[in-house]
C-alpha positions in Angstrom: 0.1 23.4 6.1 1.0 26.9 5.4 0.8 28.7 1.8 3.7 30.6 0.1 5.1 32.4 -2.8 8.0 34.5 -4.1 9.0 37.7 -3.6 7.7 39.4 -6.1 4.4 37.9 -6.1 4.2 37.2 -9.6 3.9 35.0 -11.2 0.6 34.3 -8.5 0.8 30.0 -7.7 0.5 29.5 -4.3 2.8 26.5 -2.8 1.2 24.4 0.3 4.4 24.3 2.5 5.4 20.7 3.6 8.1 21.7 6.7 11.1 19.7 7.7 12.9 20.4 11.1 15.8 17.8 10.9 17.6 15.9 8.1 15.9 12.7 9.4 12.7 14.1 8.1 13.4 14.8 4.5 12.6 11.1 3.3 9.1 10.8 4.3 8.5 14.6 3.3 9.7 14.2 0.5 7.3 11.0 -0.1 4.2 13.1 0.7 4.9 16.0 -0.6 5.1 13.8 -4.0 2.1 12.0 -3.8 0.1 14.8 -3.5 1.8 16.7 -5.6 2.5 15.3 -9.5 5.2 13.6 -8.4 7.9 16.2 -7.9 8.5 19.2 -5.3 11.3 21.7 -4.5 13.2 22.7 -1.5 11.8 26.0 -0.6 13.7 28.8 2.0 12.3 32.0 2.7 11.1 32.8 -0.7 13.3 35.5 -1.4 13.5 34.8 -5.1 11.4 37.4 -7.0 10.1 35.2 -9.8 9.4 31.7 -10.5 12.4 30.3 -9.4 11.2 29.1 -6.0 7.8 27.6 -7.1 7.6 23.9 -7.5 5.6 22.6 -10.8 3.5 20.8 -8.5 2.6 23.6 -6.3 4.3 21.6 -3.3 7.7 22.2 -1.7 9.7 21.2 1.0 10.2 24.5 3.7 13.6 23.9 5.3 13.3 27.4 7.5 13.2 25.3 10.5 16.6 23.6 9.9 18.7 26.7 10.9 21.0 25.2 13.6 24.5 26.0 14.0 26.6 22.8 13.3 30.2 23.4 14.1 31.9 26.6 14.2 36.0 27.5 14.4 36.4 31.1 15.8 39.9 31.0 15.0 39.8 30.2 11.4 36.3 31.5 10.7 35.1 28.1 9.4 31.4 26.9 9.9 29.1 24.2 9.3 25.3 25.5 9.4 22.0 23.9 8.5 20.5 25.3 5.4 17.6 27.2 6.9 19.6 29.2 8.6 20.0 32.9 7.1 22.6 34.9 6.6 21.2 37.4 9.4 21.5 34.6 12.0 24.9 33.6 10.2 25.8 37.4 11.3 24.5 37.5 14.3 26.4 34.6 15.2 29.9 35.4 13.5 30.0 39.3 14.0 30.8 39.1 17.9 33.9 36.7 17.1 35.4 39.2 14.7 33.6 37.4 11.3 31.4 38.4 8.3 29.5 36.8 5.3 32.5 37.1 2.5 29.5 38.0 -0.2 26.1 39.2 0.5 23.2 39.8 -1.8 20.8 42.8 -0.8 18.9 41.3 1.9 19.7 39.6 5.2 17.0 37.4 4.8 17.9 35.1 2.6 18.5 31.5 3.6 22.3 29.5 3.2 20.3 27.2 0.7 19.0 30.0 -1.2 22.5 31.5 -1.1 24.0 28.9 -2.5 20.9 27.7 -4.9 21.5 31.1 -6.3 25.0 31.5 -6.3 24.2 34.9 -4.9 26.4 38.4 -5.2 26.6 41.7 -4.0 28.3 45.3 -4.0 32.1 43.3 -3.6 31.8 40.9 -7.2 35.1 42.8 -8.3 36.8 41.7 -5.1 35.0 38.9 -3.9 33.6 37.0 -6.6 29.9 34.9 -6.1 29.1 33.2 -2.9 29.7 29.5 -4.4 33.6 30.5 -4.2 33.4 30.6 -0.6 31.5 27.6 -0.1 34.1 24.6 1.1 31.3 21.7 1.4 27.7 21.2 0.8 25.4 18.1 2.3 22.8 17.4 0.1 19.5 14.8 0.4 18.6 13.1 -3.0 15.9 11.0 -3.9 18.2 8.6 -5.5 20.7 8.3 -3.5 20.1 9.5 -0.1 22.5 11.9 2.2 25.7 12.5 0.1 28.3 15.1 0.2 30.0 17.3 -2.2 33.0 19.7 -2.2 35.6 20.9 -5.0 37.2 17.0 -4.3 34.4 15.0 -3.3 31.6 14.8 -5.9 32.9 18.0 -7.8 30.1 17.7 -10.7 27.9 17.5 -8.4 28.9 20.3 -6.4 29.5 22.7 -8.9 25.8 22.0 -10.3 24.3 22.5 -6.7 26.2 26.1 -6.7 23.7 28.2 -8.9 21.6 25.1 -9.4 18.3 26.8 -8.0 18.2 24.3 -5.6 17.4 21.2 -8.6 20.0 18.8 -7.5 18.7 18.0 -4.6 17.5 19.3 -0.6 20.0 20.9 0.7 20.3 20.1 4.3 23.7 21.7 5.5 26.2 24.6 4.2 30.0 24.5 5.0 31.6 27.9 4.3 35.1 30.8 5.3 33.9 33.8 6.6 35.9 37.0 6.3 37.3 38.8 9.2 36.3 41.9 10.1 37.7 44.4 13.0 34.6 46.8 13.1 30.6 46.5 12.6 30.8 49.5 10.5 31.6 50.5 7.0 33.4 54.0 5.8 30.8 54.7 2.7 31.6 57.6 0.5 28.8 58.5 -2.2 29.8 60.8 -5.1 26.5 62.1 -7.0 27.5 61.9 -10.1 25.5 63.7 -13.0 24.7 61.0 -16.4 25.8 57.5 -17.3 29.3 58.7 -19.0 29.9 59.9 -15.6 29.1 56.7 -13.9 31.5 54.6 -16.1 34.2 57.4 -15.2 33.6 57.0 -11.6 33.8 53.2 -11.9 37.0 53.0 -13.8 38.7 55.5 -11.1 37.5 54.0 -7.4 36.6 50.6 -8.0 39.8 49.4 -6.9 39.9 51.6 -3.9 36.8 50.4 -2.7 35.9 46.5 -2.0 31.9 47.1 -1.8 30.6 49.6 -5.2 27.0 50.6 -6.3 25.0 53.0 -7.6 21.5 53.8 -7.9 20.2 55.6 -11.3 17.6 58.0 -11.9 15.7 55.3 -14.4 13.3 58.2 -15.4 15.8 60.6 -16.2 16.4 61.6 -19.9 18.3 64.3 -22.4 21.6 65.4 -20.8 20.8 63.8 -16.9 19.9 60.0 -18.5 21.7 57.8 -16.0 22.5 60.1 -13.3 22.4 59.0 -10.1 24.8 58.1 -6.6 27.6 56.4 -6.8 28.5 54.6 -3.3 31.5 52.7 -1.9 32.9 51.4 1.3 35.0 49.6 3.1 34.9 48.1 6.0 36.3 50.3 9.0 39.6 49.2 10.6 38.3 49.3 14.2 35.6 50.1 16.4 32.8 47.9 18.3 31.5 44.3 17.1 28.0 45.2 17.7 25.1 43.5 15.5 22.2 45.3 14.0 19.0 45.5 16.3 15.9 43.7 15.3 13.8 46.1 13.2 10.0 45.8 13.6 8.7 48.2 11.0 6.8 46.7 8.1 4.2 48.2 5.1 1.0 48.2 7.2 -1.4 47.0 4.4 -2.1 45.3 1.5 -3.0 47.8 -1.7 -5.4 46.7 -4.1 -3.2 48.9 -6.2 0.4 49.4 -7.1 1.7 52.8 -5.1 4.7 53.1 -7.5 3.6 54.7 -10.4 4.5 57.1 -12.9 3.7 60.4 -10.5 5.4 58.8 -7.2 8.0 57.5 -9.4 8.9 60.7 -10.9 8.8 62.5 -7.7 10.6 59.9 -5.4 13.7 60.0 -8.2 14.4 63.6 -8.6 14.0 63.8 -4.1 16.2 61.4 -4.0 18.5 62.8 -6.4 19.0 65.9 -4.8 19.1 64.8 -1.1 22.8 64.7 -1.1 23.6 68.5 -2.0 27.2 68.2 -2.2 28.8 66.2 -4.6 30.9 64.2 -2.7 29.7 63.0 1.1 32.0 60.9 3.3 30.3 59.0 6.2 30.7 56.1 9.2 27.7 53.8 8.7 26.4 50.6 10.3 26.5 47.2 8.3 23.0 47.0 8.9 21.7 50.2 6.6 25.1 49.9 4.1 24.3 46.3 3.0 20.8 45.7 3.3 18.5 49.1 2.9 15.6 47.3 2.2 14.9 45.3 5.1 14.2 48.2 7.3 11.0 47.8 5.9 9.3 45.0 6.4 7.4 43.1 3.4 7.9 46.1 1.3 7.3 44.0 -1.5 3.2 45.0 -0.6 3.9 48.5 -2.2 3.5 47.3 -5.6 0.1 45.9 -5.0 -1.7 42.7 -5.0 -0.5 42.2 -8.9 3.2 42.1 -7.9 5.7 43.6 -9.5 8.4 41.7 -11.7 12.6 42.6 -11.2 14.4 42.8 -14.3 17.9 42.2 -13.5 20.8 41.7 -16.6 24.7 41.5 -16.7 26.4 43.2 -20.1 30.0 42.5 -21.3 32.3 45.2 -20.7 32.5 46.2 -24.5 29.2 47.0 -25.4 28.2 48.1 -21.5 27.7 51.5 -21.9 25.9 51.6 -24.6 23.3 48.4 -23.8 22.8 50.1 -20.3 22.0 53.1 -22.4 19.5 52.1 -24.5 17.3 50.0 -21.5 17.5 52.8 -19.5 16.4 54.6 -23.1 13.2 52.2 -23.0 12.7 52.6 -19.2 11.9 56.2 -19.3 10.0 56.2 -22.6 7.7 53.7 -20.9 7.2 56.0 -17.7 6.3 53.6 -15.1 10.0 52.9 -14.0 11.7 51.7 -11.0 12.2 53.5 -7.8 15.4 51.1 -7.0 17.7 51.2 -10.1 20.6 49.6 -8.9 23.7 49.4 -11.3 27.4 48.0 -10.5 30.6 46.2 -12.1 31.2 42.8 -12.1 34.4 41.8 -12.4 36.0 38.5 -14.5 36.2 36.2 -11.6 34.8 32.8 -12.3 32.6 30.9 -10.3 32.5 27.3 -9.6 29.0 27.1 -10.4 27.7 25.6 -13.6 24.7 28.4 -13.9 26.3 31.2 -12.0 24.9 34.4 -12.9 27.4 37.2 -12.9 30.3 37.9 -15.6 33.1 40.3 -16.3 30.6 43.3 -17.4 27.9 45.8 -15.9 24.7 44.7 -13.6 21.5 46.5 -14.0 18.3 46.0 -12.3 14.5 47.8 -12.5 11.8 46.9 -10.5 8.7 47.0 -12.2 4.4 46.9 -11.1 3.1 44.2 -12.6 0.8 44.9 -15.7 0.6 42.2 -17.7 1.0 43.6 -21.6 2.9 46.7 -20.3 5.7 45.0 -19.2 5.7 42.0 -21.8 6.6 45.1 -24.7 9.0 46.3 -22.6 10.4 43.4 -21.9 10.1 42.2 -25.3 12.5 45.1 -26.0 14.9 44.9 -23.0 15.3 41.7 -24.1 16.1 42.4 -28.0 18.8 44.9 -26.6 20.2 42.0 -23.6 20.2 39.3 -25.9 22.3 41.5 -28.7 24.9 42.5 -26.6 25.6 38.8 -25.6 24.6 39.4 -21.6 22.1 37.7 -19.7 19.4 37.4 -17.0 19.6 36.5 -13.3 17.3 33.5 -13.2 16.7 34.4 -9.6 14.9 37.4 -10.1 13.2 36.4 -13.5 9.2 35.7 -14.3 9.6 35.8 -18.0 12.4 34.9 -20.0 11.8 32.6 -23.0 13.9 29.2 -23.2 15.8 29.7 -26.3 17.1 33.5 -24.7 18.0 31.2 -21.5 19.4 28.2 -23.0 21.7 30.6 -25.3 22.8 32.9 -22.1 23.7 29.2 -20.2 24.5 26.8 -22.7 25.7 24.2 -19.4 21.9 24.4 -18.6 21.6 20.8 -20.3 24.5 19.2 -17.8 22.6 20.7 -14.8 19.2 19.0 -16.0 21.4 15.3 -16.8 22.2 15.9 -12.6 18.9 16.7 -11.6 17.2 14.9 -8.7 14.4 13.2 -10.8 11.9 14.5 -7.8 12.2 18.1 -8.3 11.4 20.6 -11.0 10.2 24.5 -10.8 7.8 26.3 -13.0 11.2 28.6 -13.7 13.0 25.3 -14.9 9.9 24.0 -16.9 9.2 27.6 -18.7 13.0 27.8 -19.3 13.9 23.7 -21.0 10.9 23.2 -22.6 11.4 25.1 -25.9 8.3 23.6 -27.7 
């Protein structure tokens, strides 16, 4: 029995690993993992969830990694039916040689269909594409109290749109039906305009979103005066033709485990500004593969080790579109006054296109997230002060990355929290879902 945790490492409570291969083994699974847990568990994928999320109260969860079969698949209509196990970089290397992609990906590859749909995940083509839950046409759920059941927008549809963005409380989910988007090419034709401060950023957005169906841009967090906010601005498309080749398996990974966080506020400062100034021109137009475009990250293996043994702690928020500019402003504002900032500020439009989830995160606004080395009372002030400046603009956290907001912040930001717990299997509960209902 193995032992896991999240992504980010933090909040540190190891989870002993009770692994299912096929749906027939979910009922007695579920039974042990119970009793010797306290009575409850939690369907657990590849732990890709940077907080709490992920972790079953108990300390006990139900691995589901080695259900990831293809079911059925139509080539013609770009239909499947996958187990839940399965991630989205075996969904890819599946669909990609028949002319198909993921409609909506989040940032790495490695995430599984459960864990895409427990998190109702997004990526760089919100304003186009919406969340992955629109996508979804059926999900096959096992619950404690009632067994294998099914649910789609006509067949169980409360139960449906709880399970999309329901962070995986509604039950184990055993099997994913979802469209795929056709594509002609592997590629994607990226332009990235460097752009100089925040005002500039918002300028760029309003002018090429709509030219572009994937948009983001990485920020200089550290950066202050006249430069706060500057970064690269990046969009793409994908190419119109060309081979249907899918990324090679890449073996590199972060050779050690530091005692000690490597980002800090030296390596921070220096990484930004090089990074700032490797593209010299202002506007760069390139042919790139998938692989790098969508998910830069995963080039390097468990680079979540570079933050140390502490962990480090994502905050991730979504601002309405009226008071955007000036929220983003004043976090960022906070961010560099308290020097130890992230090396991977990622920040990016969301557009008004509703999900059929019941705790989906994104809205019509701007997305901002900072990564962040774990240090205990450091980052509660400054989070105690993001928050302050979240909370007053009316936006929100992204429960998948979070470790520390409080349950009235939470229960304000998703106020259809209370109709997800009335259709929660009675045999699971998180520590993120504990912290988060439990206001007294």
């Amino acid at each position: 029995m193995s032992t896991l945790g999240s992504w980010g490492r933090y909040p540190r409570h190891p989870q002993k690993a009770h692994p299912i291969a096929w749906p027939f083994d979910v009922a007695g699974t579920l039974s042990r993992a119970r009793s010797q847990g306290s009575g409850t568990t939690l369907g657990y994928g590849r732990g890709r969830s940077y907080g709490d999320s992920c972790l079953a109260e108990s300390g006990h969860v139900i691995a589901v990694a080695g259900m990831d079969r293809l079911i059925e698949a139509d080539w013609q209509t770009g239909v499947v039916l996958l187990q839940a196990g399965m991630t989205l970089n075996g969904l890819i290397g599946l669909a990609l040689p028949h002319g198909w992609f993921l409609p909506v990906t989040p940032g790495t590859k490695f995430v599984t269909l459960g864990g895409a749909v427990a998190n109702d995940v997004h990526g760089k083509n919100h304003h186009v594409m919406g969340t992955f839950g629109r996508h979804v046409r059926r999900i096959v759920l096992y619950r404690s109290d009632a067994g294998i059941c099914e649910c789609s927008p006509s067949v169980n549809q409360e139960l449906f749109s709880a399970t999309i963005g329901g962070l995986g409380l509604t039950g184990i989910v055993l099997a994913v039906e979802i469209q795929l988007r056709a594509v002609r090419s592997s590629d994607i034709e990226q332009t990235s305009i460097k752009f100089g401060n925040l005002d500039e950023f918002f300028a760029l957005s309003a002018q090429f979103d709509s030219k572009f169906e994937y948009t983001v841009s990485w920020v200089d967090c550290l950066a202050s005066g006249a430069n706060a906010g500057r970064g690269h601005y990046i969009g793409g498309n994908h190419a119109a033709g060309g081979e249907l080749e899918v990324a090679g398996v890449n073996h590199k990974r972060v050779p050690i485990d530091p005692p000690f966080s490597l980002v800090n506020a030296l390596t921070l400062r220096l990484f930004n500004t090089l990074y700032y100034q490797r593209q010299q021109r202002k506007v760069v137009e390139t042919r790139v593969n998938y692989d790098p475009f969508f998910y830069p990250l995963d080039k390097l293996l468990q680079w979540n080790r570079i933050y140390g043994r502490a962990g480090f702690q994502q905050y991730q928020c979504v601002i309405p579109p009226d008071v955007g500019r000036d929220a983003v402003a004043a976090i960022l504002q906070e961010t560099a006054r308290n020097g130890a900032g992230s090396f991977l500020a990622v920040l990016k439009q969301c557009a008004d296109i509703e999900s059929p989830g019941l705790l989906s995160f994104p809205k019509a606004g701007v997305s901002l997230a900072l990564d962040f080395a774990q240090h205990d009372a450091l980052n509660a002030r400054l989070f105690t002060r993001l928050d302050a400046v979240v909370h007053e603009a009316g936006g929100r956290l992204y429960p998948a990355k979070d470790a520390h907001m409080s349950a009235q912040h939470f229960q304000a930001a998703y106020p259809a929290w209370a109709q997800l717990e009335s259709l929660r299997d009675p045999s699971l509960m998180s520590r993120f879902w504990r912290r988060v209902t439990v206001t007294s």
